[in-house]
C-alpha positions in Angstrom: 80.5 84.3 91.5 83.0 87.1 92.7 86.6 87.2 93.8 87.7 90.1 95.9 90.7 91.2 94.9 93.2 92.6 97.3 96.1 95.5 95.8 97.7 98.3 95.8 96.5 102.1 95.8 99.3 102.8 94.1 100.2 102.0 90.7 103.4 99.6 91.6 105.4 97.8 88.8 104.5 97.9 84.9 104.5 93.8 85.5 101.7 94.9 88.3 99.8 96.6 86.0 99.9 94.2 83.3 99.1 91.4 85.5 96.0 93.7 87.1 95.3 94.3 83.5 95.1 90.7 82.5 93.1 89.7 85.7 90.3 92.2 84.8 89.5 91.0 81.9 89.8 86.9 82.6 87.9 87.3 85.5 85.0 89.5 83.8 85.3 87.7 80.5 84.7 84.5 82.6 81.4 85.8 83.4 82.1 86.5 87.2 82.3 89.5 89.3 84.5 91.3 90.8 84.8 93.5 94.8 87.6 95.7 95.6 88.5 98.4 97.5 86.7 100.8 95.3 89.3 103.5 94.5 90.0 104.8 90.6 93.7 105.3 91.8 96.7 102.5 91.3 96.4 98.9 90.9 93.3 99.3 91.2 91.9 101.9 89.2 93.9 99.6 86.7 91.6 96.4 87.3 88.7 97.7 87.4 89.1 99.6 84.2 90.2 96.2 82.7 87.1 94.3 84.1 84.4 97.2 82.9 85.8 97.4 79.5 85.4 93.7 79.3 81.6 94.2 80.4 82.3 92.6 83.8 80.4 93.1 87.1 82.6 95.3 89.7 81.8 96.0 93.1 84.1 98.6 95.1 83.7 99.0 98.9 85.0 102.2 100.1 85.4 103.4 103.6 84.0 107.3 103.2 87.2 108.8 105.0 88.7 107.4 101.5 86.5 108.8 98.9 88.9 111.7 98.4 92.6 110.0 99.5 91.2 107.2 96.9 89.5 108.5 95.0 86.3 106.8 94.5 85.6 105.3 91.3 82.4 106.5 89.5 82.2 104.0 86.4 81.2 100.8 88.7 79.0 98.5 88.3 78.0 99.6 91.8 79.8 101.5 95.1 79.5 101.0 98.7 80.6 103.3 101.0 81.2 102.2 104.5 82.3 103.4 107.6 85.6 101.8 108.3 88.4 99.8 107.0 86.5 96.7 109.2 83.4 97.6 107.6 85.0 97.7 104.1 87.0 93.9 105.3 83.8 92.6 107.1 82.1 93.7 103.2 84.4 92.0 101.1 84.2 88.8 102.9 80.4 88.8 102.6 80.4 89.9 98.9 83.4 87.2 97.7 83.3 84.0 96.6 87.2 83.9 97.0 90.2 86.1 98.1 93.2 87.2 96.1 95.9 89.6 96.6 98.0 91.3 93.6 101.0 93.4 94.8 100.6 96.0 97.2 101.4 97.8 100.7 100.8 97.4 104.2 96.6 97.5 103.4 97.1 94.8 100.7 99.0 92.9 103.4 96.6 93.3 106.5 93.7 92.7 103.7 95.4 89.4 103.0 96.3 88.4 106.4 92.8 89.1 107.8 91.2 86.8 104.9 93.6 84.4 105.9 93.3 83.8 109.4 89.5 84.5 109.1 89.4 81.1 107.2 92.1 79.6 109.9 89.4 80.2 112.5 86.4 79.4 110.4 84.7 82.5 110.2 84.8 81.8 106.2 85.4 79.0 104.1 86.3 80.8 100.7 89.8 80.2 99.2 92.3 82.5 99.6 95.5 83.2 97.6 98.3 86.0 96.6 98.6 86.3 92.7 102.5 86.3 92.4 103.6 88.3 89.7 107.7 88.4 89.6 108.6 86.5 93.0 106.2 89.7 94.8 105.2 87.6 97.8 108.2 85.5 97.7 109.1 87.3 100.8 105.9 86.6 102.5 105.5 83.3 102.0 109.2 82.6 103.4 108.0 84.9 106.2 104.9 82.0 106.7 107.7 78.9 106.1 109.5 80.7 108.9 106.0 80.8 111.4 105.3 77.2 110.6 108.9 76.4 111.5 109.4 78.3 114.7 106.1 76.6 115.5 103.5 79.6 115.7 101.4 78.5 112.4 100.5 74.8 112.0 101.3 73.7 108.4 97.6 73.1 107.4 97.0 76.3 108.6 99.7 77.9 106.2 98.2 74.9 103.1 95.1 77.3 103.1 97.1 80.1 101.6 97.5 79.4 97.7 100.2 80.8 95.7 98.4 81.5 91.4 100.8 82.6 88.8 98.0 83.4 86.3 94.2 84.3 85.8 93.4 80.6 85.0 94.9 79.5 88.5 92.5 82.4 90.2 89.4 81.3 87.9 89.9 77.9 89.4 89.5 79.1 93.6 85.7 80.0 91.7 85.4 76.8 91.2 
């Protein structure tokens, strides 16, 4: 199984990078895979490093207007170039098992956002969650409190969004 893992291109917080770190190597030392966004760069540069020297599987997708901005990895398991940021999305979804999102910017976000509401409108049925290292999403998920509140997200929709504190918690969306 694989869980595609959402996070920055940038290398954030030391707490990020420890968490990113930590995740790697669970998640390959599990036995399962993991797909990103393919770039050496940031958090995750970080992960995938962590997950390769653990002798785990990891699969980047990379739209090729990034392979230079990113910089492409080159020590994957294996890297697939797309067209677009859709493409690289649409890629993900088909190459997960499951969805979570360390720290990151606005790409983390949308990535999040669009696995989301792609299970709210059942075009997947793969958990999705935001790893929350240091209160991170806090922000976010009062954003979503303040959506189901005002009425524009129906609490079960907003259920479907997990909140893990810890590799064990993302080993368990893989069942």
């Amino acid at each position: 199984m694989r869980v595609a893992v959402f996070m920055g291109s940038s290398p954030g917080r030391p707490q990020d990078q420890a968490a990113a770190v930590v995740l790697g190597r669970a998640v390959a030392e599990a036995g399962h895979g993991i797909v990103y966004g393919g770039a050496h760069v940031g958090l995750m540069g970080v992960l995938a490093d962590a997950a390769l020297a653990a002798g785990g599987e990891v699969v980047g997708v990379l739209p090729q207007n990034l392979v230079e901005r990113e910089v492409g990895h080159e020590g994957l398991t294996r890297l697939e170039l797309v067209g677009t940021m859709h493409e690289r999305k649409a890629r993900m979804v088909d190459l997960a098992d499951a969805f979570v999102a360390l720290p990151g910017g606005v790409g983390t976000l949308d990535e999040v956002v669009e696995a989301l509401s792609w299970s709210h409108l059942s075009l997947h049925a793969k958990p999705v969650a935001v790893y929350d290292v240091d209160g991170f999403w806090q922000p976010f998920l009062d954003l979503l409190g303040g959506m189901v509140e005002g009425g524009y997200v129906a609490a079960s929709a907003r259920a479907q969004l997990r909140v893990v504190r810890s590799p064990a918690e993302v080993l368990e969306l893989l069942g």
